[in-house]
FILUMVEX-452237 format. One record per residue (C-alpha): x, y, z; residue number from 1; residue in one letter. Coordinates in Angstrom, 1 decimal, padded with zeros to 4 digits. Example, Ala and Ser with C-alpha at 12.3 -4.5 7.8 and 13.67 -1.06 7.14 Angstrom:
2
REC      x      y      z   n res
REC  012.3 -004.5  007.8   1   a
REC  013.7 -001.1  007.1   2   s
REM end
This chain:
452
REC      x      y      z   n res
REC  016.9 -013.8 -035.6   1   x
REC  014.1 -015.5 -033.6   2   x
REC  016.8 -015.8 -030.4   3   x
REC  017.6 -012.4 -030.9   4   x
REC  013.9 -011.0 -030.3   5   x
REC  013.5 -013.5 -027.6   6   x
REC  016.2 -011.8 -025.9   7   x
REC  014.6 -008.5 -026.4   8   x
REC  011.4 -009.3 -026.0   9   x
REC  010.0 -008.3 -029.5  10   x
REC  007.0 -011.4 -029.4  11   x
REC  005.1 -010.5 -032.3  12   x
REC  008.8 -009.9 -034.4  13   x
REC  009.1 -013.3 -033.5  14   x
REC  005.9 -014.8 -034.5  15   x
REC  006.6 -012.7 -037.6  16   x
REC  009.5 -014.4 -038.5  17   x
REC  007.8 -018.1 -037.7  18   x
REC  005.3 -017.2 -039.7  19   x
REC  007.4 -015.9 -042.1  20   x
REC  009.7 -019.5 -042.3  21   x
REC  006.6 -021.4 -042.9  22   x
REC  005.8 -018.9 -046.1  23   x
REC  009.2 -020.1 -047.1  24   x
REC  008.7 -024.1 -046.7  25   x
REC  011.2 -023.8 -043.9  26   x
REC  010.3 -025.9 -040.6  27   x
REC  011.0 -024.2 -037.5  28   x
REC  013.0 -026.7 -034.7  29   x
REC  012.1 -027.0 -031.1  30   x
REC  014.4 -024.5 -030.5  31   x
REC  013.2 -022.2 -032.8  32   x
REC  009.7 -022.5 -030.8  33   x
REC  010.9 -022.4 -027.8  34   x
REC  012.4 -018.9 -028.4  35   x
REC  009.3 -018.0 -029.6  36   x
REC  007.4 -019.0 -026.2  37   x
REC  010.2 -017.0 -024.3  38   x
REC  010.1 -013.7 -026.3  39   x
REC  006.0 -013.8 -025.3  40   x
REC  006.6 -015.1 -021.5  41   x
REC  009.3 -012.0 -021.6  42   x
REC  006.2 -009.7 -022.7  43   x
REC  003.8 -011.1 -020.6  44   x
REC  002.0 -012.7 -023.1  45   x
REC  000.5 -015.7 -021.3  46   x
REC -002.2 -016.6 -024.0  47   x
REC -000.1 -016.7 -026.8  48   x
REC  002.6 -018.6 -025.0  49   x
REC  000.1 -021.6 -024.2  50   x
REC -001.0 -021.4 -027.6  51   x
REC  002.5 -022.1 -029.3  52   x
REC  003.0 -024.7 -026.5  53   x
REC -000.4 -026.3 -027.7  54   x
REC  001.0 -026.4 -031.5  55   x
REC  004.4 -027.9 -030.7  56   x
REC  002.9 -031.6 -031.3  57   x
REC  001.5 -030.8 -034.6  58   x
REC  005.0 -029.4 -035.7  59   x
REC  008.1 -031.3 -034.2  60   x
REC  007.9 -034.7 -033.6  61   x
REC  009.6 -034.8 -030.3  62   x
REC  007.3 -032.6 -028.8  63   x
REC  007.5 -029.8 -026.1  64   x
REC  010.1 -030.9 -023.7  65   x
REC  011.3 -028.5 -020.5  66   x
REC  012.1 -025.5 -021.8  67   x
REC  009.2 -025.5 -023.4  68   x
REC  007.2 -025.8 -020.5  69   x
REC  009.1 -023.8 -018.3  70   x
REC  008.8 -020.9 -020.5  71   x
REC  005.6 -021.0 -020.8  72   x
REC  004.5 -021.5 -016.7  73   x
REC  006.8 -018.5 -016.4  74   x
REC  004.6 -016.8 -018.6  75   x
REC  001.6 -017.3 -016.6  76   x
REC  003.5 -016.8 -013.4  77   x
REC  003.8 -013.3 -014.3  78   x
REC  000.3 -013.2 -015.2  79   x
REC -000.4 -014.7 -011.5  80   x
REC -002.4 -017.3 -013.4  81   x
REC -001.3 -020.0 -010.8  82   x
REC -004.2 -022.0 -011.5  83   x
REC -002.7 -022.5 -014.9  84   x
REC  000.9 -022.9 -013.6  85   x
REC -000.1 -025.7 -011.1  86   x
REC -002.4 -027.8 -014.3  87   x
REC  000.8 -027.5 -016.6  88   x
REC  003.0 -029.0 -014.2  89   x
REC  001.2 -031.8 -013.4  90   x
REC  000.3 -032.4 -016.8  91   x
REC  003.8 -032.4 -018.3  92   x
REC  004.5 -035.8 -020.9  93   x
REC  008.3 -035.1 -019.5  94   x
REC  009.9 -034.9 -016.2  95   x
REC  009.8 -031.3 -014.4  96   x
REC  013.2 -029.7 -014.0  97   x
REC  014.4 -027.0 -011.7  98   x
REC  013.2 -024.1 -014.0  99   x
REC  009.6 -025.7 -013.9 100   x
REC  009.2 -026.2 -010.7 101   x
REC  010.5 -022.6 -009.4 102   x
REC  008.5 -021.2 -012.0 103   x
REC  005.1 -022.5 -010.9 104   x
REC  006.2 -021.4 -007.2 105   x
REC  006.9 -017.7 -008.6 106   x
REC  003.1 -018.3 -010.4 107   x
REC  002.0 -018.6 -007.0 108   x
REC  003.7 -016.3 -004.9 109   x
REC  002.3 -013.1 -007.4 110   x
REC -001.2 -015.1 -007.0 111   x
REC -000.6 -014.9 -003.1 112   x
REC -001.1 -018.5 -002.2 113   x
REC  001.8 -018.8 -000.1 114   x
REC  000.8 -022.6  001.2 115   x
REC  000.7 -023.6 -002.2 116   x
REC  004.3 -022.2 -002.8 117   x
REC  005.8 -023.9  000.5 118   x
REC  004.0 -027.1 -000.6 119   x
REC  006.2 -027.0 -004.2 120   x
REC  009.3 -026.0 -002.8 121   x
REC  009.0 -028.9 -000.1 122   x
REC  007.6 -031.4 -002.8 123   x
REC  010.6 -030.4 -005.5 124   x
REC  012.9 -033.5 -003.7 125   x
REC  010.3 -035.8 -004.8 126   x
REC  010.8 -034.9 -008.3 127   x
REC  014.8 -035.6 -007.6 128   x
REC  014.9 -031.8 -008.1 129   x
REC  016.9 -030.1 -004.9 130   x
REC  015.7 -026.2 -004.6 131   x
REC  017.8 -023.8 -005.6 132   x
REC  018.1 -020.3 -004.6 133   x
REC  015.7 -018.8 -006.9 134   x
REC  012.8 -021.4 -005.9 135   x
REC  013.4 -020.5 -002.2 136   x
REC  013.6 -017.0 -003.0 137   x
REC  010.1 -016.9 -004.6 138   x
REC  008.8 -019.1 -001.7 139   x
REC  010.1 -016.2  000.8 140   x
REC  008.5 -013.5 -001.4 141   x
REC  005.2 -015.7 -001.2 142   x
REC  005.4 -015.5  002.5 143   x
REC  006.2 -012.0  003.0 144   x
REC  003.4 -010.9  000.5 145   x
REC  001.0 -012.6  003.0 146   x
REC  002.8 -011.0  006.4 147   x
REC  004.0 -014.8  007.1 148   x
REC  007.6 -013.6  008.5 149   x
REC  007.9 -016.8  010.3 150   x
REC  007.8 -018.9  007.4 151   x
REC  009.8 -016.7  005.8 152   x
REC  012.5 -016.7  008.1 153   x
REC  012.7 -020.1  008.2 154   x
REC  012.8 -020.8  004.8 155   x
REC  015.4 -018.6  005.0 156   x
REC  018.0 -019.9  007.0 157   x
REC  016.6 -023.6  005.5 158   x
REC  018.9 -022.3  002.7 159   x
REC  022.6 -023.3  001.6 160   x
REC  023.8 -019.8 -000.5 161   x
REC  021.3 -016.7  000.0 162   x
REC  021.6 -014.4 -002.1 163   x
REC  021.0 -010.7 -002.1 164   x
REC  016.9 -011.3 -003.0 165   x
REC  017.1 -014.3  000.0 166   x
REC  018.3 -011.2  002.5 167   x
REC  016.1 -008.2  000.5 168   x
REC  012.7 -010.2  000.9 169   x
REC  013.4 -011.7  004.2 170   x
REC  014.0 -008.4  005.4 171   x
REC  010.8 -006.9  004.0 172   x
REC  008.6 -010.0  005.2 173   x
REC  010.3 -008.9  009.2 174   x
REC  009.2 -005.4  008.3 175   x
REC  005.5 -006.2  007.3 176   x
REC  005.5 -008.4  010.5 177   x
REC  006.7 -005.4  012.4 178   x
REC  010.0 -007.2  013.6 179   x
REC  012.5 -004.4  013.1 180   x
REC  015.2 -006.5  015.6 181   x
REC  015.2 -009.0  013.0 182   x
REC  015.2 -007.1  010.5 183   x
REC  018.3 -005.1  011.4 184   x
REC  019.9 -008.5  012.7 185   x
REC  019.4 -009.9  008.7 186   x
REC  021.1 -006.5  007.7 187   x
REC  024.1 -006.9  009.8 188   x
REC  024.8 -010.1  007.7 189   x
REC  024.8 -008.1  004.6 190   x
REC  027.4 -005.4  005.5 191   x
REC  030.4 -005.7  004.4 192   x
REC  029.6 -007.9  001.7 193   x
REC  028.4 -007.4 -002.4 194   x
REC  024.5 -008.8 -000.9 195   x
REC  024.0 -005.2  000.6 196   x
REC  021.6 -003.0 -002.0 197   x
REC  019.3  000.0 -001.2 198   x
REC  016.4 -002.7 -001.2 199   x
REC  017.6 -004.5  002.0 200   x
REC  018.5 -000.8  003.6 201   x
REC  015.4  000.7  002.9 202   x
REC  013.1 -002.6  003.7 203   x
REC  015.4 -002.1  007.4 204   x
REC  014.3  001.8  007.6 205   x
REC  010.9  001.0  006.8 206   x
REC  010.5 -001.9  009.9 207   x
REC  012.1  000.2  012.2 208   x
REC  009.2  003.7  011.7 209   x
REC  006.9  000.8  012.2 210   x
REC  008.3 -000.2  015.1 211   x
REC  008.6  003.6  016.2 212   x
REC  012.5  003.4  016.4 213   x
REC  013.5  006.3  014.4 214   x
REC  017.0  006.4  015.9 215   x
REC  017.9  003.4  014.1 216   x
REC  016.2  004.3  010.9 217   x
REC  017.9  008.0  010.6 218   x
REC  021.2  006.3  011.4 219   x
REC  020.5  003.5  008.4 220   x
REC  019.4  006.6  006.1 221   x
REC  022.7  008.8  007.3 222   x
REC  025.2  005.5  006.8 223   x
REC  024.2  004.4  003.5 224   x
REC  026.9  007.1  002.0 225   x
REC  029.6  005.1  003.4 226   x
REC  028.6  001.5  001.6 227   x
REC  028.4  003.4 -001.4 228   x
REC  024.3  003.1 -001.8 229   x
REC  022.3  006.0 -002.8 230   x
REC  019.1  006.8 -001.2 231   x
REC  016.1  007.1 -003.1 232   x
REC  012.6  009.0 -002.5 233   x
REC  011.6  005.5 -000.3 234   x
REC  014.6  005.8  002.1 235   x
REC  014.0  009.4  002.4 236   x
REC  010.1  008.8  002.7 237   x
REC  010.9  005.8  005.2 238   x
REC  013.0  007.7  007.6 239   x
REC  010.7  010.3  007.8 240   x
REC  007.8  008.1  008.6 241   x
REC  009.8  006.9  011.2 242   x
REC  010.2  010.6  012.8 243   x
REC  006.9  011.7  012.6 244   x
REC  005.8  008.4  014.6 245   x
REC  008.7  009.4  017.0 246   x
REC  007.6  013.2  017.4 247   x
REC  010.9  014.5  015.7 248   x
REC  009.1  016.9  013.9 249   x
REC  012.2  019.1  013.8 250   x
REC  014.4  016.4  012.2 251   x
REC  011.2  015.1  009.4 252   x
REC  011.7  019.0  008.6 253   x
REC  015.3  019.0  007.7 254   x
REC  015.3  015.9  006.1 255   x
REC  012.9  017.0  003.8 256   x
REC  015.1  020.2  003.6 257   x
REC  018.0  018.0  002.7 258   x
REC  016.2  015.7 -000.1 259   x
REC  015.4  019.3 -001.9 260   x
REC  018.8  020.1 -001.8 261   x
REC  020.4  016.4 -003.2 262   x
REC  021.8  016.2 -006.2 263   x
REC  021.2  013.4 -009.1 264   x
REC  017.3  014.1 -009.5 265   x
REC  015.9  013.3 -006.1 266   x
REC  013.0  015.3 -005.0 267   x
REC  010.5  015.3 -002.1 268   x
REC  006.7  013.8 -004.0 269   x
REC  003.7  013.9 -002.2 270   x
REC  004.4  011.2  000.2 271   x
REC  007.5  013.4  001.3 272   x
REC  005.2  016.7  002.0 273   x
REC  002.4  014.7  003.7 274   x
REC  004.8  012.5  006.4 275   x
REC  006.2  016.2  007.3 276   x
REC  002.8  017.8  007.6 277   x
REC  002.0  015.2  009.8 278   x
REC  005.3  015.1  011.8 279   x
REC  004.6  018.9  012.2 280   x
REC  000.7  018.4  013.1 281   x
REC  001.8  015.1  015.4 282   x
REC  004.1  018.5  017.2 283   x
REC  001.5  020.9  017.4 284   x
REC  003.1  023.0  015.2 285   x
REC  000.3  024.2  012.6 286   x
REC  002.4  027.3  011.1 287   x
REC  004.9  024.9  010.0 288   x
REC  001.9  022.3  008.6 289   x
REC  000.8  025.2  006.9 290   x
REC  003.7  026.2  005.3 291   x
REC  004.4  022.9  003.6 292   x
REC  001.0  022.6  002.8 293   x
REC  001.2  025.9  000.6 294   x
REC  005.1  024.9 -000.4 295   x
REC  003.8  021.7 -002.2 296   x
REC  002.6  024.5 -005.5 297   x
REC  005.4  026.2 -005.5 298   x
REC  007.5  023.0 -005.8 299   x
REC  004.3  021.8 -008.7 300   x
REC  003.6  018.8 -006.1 301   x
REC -000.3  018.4 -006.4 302   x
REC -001.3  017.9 -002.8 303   x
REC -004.0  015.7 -002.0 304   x
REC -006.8  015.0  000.5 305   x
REC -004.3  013.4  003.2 306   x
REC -002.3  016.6  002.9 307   x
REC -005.0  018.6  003.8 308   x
REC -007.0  017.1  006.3 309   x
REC -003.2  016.6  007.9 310   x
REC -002.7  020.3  007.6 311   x
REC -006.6  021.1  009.1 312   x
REC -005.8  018.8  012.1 313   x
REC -003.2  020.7  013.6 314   x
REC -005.1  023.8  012.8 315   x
REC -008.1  022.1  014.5 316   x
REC -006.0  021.1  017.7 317   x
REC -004.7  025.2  017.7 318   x
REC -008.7  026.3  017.6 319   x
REC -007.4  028.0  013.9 320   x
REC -011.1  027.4  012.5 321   x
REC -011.0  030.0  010.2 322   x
REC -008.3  028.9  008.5 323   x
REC -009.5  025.4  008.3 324   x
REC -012.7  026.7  006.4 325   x
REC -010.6  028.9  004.2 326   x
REC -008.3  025.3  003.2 327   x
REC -011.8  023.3  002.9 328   x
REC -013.0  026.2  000.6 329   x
REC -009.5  026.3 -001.4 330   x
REC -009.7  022.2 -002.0 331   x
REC -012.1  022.1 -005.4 332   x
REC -010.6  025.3 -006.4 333   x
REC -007.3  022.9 -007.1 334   x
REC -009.3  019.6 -007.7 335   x
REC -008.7  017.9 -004.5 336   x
REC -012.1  016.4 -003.1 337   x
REC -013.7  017.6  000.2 338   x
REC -013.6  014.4  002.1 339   x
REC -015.3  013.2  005.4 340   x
REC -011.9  013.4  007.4 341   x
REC -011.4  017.5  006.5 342   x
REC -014.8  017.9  007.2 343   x
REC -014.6  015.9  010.4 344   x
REC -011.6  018.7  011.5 345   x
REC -013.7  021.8  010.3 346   x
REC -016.1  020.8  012.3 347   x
REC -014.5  019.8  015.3 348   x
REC -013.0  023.0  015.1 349   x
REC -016.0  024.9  014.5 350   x
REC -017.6  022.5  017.6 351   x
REC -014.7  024.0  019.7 352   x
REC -014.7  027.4  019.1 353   x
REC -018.8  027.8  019.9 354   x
REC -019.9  028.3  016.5 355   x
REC -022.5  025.5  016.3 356   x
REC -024.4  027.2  013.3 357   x
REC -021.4  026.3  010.8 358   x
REC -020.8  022.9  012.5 359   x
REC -024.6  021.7  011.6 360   x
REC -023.8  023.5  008.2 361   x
REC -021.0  021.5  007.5 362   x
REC -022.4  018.4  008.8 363   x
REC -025.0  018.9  005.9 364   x
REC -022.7  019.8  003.2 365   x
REC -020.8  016.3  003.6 366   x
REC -020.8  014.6  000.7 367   x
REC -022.0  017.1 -001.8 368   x
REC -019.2  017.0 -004.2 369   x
REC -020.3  013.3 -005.0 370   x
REC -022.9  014.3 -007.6 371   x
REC -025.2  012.1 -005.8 372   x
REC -022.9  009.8 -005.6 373   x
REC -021.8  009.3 -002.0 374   x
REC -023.5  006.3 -001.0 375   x
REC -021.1  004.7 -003.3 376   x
REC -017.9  006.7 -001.7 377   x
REC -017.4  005.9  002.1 378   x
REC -015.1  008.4  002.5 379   x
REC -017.9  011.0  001.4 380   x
REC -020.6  010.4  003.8 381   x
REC -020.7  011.8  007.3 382   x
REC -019.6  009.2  009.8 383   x
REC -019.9  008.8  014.0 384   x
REC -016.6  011.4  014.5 385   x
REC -018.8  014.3  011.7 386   x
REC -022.0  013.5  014.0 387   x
REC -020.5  013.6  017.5 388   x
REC -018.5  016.6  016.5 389   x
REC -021.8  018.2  015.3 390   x
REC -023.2  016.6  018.8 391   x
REC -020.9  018.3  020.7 392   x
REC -021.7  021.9  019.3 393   x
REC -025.0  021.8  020.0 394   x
REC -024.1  020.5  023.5 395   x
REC -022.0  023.8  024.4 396   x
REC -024.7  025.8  023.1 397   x
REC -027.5  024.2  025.2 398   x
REC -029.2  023.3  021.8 399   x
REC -030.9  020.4  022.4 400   x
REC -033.5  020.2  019.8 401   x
REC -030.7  020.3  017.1 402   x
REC -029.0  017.1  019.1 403   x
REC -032.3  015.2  019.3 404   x
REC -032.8  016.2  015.3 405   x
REC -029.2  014.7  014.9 406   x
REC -029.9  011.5  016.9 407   x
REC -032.6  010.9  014.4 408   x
REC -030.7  011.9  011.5 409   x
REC -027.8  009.4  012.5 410   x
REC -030.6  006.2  011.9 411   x
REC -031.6  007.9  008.8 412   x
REC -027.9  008.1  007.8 413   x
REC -027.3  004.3  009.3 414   x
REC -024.7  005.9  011.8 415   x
REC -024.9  004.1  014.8 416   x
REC -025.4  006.5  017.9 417   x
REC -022.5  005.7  020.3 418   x
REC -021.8  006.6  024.3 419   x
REC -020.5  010.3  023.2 420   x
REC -023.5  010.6  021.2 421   x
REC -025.9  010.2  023.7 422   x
REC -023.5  011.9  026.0 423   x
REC -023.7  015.2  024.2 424   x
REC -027.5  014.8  023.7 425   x
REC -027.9  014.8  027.6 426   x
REC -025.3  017.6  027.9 427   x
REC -027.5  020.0  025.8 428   x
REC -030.3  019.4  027.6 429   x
REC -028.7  019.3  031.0 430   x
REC -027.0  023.2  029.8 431   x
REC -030.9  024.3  028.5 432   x
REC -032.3  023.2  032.1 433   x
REC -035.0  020.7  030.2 434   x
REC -034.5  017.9  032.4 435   x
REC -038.1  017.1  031.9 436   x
REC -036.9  015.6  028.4 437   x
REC -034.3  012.6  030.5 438   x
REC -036.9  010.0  030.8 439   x
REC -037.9  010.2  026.9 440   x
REC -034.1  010.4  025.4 441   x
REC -033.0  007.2  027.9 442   x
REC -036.0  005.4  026.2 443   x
REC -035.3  006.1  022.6 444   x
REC -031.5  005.6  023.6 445   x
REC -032.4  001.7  025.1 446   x
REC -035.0  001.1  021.9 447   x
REC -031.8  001.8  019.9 448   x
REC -029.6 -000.6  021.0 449   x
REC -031.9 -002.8  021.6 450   x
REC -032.5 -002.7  017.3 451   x
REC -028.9 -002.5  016.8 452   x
REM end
């Protein structure tokens, strides 16, 4: 009964049943322990785990032996206490086995410390233990959690029999290290063969947008009908990432066309509607951002502040301000907050189109959804881009008491006045004919920097 909700996982069933054997004068065995200590490793119950391990002295006279252990390192692997892991191991009355040894290296690749979990792997010969596949394969995912595709690599073809994890996380660790040739090179190994899963596919999609290749990446997403894999909301997602860095936003369009139209429950999410607003904004094409933008309700996708402030860019590069204040106006109507980067495009726009008045207007209103707040939220308070923006205005309108008020306000915001700061300062003066003011702005300008 105890095996049977180790096997399922049902820990406190378990201890129930212990506890209930002792009631009954019955002693439980080592196995009977042990199976306990799995059904809480299998339910992440690290603390409880130790704490059986602890008791095993007082109850059977061998004491814990491997199994033991093992199960309960695994237990704080998955709880990345690989502090934990490491002290067990080294402070085991009985020789480490295999399981041990690849379970204190999994402890440390979800605790990130990818040395540590080399060091193991490399030490595991000491022991008279050869790795297996499963220790290298947590040493690999170590490594590519920390962008070490090198390491990775090599730790990879270090090993006898890769398996389909060896290939998945190699793959991923070349993606994260923006080696898509590598990547691709891996995948090639896998066709053909039982090792090839949507993981290793997608991971391949994903490396080659970041290496702006999105030929290869649509032809990865278009081929994986004919190995029999089904692509997910990531492949999708991937591919399109890959477009909208190549300028395709035609093609990001359609495939977002064709993922509404798939069958077996795949649908675009948010991540879907934002990578084709900002194919379409990357394309100039604002009537197209807009229309997703406003499509994401009728398809009950909540959009979010990246879908807006996507959306508002292309507006802002088409000189559409009204329609960017109308979107920053809509945005607490449906709960989405009005951060610095839509503000930054309303008033860039507003900058462009000569109305300075609403550029200083929303310069000030930055941050006012924060409750008082915004010191604590970056992303609410007006940065360089809102003031040079704001900068800029008053330079086409010639007002250049409102830039000197700005340069000031900057300091007071702890916004360091840049080159286009200073630029736009002189420009408004230069445009209202006060040239008399030069001298004064090129001292404050040099007691600045010479603060910062």
């Amino acid at each position: 009964a105890v095996s049977a909700c180790e096997k399922a996982g049902e820990w406190q069933q378990a201890l129930t049943l212990l506890h209930s054997m002792e009631l009954g004068a019955l002693v439980p065995d080592l196995i009977t322990l042990n199976a306990c200590i799995s059904a809480c490793e299998r339910s992440q119950q690290w603390q409880t785990a130790l704490a059986l391990l602890s008791e095993i002295g007082h109850r059977v006279k061998t004491g814990a032996d491997e199994v033991s252990y093992g199960a309960a390192i695994s237990a704080c692997g998955k709880a990345a206490q690989w502090q934990r892991a490491i002290w067990m191991l080294g402070s085991m009355p009985v020789p480490p086995n295999e399981i041990c040894c690849s379970a204190v290296i999994s402890a440390c690749e979800k605790g990130l410390q990818w040395q540590l979990a080399i060091f193991l792997l490399q030490a595991m010969p000491g022991f008279r233990i050869m790795p297996a596949t499963v220790s290298y394969n947590a040493a690999i995912s170590a490594c590519e959690k920390c962008k070490e595709w090198k390491l990775a690599l090599l730790l990879f073809h270090d090993m006898r029999l890769p398996d389909s994890i060896s290939y998945n996380s190699t793959i991923s660790a070349c993606e994260k290290g923006g080696q898509w040739e590598l990547g691709l090179e891996l995948l090639g190994k896998m066709l053909g063969t039982d090792l090839l899963t949507e993981i290793g596919v997608n991971a391949s999609i994903s490396a080659c947008g970041k290496g702006f290749q999105w030929q290869p990446a649509l032809a990865l997403l278009c081929g994986m009908s004919e190995f029999k894999l089904e692509p997910n909301e990531f492949s999708f997602n991937s591919a399109m990432s890959a477009l909208e860095k190549g300028g395709q936003w035609i093609l990001a369009v359609e495939l977002l066309s064709r993922m509404k139209r798939a069958r077996g429950g795949l649908q675009p999410d948010v991540i879907s509607y934002n990578t084709a607003i900002g194919a379409c904004s990357r394309g100039g094409q604002w009537e197209s951002s807009l229309h997703l933008l406003l499509e994401m309700a009728t398809m009950q996708i909540h959009a979010n502040e990246v879908s807006y402030s996507t959306a508002m860019t292309a507006l802002e590069q088409d000189g559409q301000w009204q329609m960017i204040l109308e979107l920053l106006d809509w945005m607490p109507k449906q709960a989405v907050h009005q951060d610095v980067v839509c503000c930054n495009s309303a008033i860039g726009a507003c900058s462009k189109a000569g109305r300075w008045q609403l550029a200083l207007h929303l310069l000030g209103t930055i941050g006012s959804q924060t409750n008082g707040l915004a010191k604590d939220i970056p992303e609410a308070l007006p940065n360089d881009i809102s003031f040079n923006a704001a900068l800029s205005a008053c330079q086409c309108a010639g007002r250049w008491r409102h830039a000197l008020c700005l340069l000031h306000d900057m300091r007071w915001a702890e916004v360091e006045p840049n080159t286009m700061s200073y630029k736009a300062a002189f420009g408004a003066m230069e445009k209202a004919g006060r040239f008399e003011f030069f001298p004064s702005l090129t001292e404050m300008m040099c007691m600045l920097q010479y603060r910062g």
